[in-house]
C-alpha positions as a Markdown table, in Angstrom:
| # | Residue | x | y | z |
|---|---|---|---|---|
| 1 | Unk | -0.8 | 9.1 | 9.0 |
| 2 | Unk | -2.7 | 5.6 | 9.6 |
| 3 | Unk | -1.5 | 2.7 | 8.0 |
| 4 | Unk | -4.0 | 2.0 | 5.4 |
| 5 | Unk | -3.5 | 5.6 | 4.6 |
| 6 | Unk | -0.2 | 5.2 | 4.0 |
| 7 | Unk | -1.0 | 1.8 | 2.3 |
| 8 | Unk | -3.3 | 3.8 | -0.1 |
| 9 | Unk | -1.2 | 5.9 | -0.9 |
| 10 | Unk | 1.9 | 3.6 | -1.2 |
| 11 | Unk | -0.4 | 1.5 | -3.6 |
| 12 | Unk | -0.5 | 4.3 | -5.7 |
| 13 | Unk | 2.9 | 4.9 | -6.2 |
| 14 | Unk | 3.6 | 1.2 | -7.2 |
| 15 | Unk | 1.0 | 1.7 | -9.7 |
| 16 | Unk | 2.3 | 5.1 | -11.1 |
| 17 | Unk | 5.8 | 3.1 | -11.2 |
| 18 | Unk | 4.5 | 0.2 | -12.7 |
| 19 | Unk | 5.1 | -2.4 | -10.1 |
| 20 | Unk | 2.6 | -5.2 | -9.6 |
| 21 | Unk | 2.1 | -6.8 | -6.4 |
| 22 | Unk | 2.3 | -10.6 | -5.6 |
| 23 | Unk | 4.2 | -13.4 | -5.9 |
| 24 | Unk | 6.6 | -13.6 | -8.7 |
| 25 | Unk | 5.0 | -10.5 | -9.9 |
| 26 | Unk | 8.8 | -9.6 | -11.5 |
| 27 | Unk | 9.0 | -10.5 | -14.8 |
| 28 | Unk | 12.5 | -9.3 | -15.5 |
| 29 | Unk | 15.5 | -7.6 | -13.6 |
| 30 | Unk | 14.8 | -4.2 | -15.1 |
| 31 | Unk | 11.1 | -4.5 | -13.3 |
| 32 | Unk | 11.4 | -2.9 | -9.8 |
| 33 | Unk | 9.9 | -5.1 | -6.7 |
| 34 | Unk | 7.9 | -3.0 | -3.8 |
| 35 | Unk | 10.9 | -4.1 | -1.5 |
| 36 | Unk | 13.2 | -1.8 | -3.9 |
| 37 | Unk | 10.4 | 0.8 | -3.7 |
| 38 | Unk | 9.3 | 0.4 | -0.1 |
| 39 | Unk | 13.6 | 0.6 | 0.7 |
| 40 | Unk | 13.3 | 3.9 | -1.4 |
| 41 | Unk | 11.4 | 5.2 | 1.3 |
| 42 | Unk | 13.1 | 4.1 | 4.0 |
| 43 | Unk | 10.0 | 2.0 | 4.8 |
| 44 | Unk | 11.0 | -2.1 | 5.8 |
| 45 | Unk | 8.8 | -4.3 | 3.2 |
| 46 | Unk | 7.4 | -5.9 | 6.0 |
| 47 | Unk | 5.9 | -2.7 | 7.4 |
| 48 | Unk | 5.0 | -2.2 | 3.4 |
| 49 | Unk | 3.1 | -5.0 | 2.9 |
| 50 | Unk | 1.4 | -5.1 | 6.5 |
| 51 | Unk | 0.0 | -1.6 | 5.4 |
| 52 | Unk | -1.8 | -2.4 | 2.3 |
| 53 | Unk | -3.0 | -5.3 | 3.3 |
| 54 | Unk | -4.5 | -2.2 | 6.1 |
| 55 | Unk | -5.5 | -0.7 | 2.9 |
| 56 | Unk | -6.7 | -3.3 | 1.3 |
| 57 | Unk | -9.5 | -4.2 | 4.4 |
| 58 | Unk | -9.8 | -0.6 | 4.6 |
| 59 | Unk | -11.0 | -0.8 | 0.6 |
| 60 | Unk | -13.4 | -3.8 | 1.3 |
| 61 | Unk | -15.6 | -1.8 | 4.2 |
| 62 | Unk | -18.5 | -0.3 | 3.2 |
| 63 | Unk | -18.1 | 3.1 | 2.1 |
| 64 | Unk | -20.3 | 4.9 | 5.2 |
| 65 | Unk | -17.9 | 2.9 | 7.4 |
| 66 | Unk | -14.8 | 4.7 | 5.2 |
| 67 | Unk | -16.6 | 7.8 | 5.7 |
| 68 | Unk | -16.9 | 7.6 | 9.3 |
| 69 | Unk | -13.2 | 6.5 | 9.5 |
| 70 | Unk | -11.8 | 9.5 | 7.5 |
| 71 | Unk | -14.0 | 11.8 | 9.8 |
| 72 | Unk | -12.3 | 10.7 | 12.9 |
| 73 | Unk | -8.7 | 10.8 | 11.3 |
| 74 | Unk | -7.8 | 7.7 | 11.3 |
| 75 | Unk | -7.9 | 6.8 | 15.1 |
């Protein structure tokens, strides 16, 4: 799968979990951090955050540009 891919995807499941991304984004110590979720995974949180930030300049092209990158897989 290609990072922003994953990142989508990933991005996804923080929202479905309710975790919000950014700095100091935890309110409290019951709120789970992407670290905690990315770790979950067995994903580093660097590797996390490098791919959405994939996804998120994946989400900024235009969309026949995210057309033509879906038709080639990725690659």
């Amino acid at each position: 799968m290609p990072p922003h891919e994953w990142g989508l995807a990933f991005k996804k499941l923080l929202e479905v979990r309710g975790v919000e991304r950014g700095k100091g984004k935890r309110n409290d110590r019951t709120c789970e951090t992407v670290s905690q979720v990315a770790g979950e995974l067995g994903v580093d949180r660097r590797t996390a955050h490098n791919r959405m930030k994939a996804a998120d300049v994946y989400e900024q092209l235009p969309e026949e540009w995210q057309a033509q990158e879906a038709g080639r897989g990725g690659q």
